[in-house]
C-alpha positions in Angstrom: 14.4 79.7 -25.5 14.1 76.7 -27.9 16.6 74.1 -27.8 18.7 72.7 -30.5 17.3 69.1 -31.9 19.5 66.4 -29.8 23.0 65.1 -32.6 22.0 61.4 -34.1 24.3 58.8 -32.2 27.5 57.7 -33.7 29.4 54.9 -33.9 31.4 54.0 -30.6 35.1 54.3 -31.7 35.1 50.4 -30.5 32.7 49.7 -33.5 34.7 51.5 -35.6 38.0 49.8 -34.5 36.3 46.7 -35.2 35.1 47.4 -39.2 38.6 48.7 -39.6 40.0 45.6 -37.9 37.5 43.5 -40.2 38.5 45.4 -43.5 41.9 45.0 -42.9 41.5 41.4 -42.3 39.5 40.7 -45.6 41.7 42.4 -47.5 45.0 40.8 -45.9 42.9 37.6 -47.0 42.2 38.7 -50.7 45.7 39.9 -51.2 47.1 36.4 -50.0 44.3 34.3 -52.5 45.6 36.7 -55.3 48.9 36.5 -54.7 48.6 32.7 -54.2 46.2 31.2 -56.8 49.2 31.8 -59.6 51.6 30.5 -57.5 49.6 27.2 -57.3 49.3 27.6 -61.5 52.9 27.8 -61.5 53.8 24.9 -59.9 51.1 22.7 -61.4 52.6 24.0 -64.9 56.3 23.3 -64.4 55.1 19.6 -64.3 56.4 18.7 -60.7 53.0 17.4 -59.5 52.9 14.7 -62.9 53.8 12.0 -60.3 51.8 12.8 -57.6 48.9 13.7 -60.0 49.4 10.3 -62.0 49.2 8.3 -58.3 46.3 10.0 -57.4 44.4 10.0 -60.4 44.9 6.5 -61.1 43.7 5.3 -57.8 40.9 7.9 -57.6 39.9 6.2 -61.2 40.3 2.7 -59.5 37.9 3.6 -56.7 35.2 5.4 -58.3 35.0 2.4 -61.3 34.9 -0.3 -58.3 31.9 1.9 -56.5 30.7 1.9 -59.9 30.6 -1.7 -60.6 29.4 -2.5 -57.5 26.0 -0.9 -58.1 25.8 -1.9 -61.2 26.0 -5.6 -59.5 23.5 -4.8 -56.5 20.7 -3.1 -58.0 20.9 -4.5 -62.1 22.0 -0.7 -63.3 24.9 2.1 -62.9 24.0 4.9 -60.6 22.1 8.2 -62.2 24.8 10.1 -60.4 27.5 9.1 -58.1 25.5 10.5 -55.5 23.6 7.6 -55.6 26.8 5.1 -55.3 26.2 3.6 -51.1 28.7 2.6 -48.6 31.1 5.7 -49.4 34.0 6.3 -47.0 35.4 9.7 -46.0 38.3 9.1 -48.9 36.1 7.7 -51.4 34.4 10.9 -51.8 37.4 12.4 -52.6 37.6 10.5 -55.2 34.2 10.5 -56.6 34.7 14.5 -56.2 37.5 13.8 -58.6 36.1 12.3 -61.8 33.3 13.1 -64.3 31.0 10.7 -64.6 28.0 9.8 -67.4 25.5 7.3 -67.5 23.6 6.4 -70.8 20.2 6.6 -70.5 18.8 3.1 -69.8 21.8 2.9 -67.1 23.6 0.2 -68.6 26.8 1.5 -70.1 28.9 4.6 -68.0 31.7 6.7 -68.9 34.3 8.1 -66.5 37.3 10.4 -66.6 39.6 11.7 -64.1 39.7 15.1 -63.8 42.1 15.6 -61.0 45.0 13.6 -59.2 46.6 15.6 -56.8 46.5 19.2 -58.2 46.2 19.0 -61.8 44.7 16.5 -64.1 46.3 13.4 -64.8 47.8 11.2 -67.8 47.3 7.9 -67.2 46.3 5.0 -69.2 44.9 2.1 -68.1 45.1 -1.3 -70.4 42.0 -2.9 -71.9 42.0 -5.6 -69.4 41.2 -3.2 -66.4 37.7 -2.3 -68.6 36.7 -5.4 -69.6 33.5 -6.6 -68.5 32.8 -3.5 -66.7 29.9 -1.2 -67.9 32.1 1.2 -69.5 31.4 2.9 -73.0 34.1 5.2 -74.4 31.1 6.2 -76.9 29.5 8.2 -74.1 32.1 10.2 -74.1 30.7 14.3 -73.8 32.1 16.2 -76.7 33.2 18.6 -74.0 35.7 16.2 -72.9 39.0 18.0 -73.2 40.6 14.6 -73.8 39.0 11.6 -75.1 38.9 7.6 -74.6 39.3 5.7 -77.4 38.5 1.9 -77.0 40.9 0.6 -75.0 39.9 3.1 -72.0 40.7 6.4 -70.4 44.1 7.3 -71.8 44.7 4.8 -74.1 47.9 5.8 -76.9 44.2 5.6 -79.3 42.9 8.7 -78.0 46.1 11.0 -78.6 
């Protein structure tokens, strides 16, 4: 008498408990980031964070322009990238993380923008004083640049 082929294995219920477990988890997780992310929207639209964003942004500006410049002094040029920028402390990156940056080609001139202070993006302006003598060029400015620099600097009433 020929016996029946032996039944593939299955799952242990263990495993199973632990893809259900793992399911429920992931989705627990996506539910949360969807339920979340307009939350965050909201309360960067109703203008609470302005402050905050306008402290943040002005100093993460400060930083990233003084990192900048001192390249520009130590090695005769601005940085291709500010990944190139030295000496950067654990809050200076998030900083650096925070602005766009643009070199001209020979590395003499730079433009920089804040692109976010605290949550959202900030509106500051900074007076002509703060760019002079620095290697800034508000003629680099990327046409992509939702909001543009005018000759006084980033912000200035001449870019509105």
């Amino acid at each position: 008498m020929d016996t029946p082929p032996p039944l593939p294995p299955t799952a242990t219920p263990g495993r199973r408990r632990g893809w259900l477990v793992a399911g429920i988890v992931t989705g627990a997780v996506l539910g949360l980031a969807a339920i979340a992310w307009p939350v965050v929207r909201a309360v960067i639209d109703s203008g609470i964070t302005r402050g905050p964003d306008a402290f943040f942004g002005e100093q993460h500006l400060k930083t990233a322009v003084a990192l900048i410049e001192l390249h520009r002094v130590r090695h005769g040029r601005c940085p291709e990238s500010l990944g190139d920028l030295e000496f950067i402390g654990p809050m200076d990156d998030l900083a650096l993380e925070s602005v766009e940056y643009l070199p001209n080609a020979g590395r003499t001139e730079h433009w920089v923008e804040v692109r976010r202070g605290f949550l959202g993006k900030p509106d500051i302006e900074m007076p002509a004083e703060f760019w002079r003598g620095t290697g800034y060029s508000p003629a680099l400015r990327p046409r992509s640049a939702r909001r543009g620099f005018g000759r006084e600097g980033p912000g200035h009433e001449s870019d509105r």
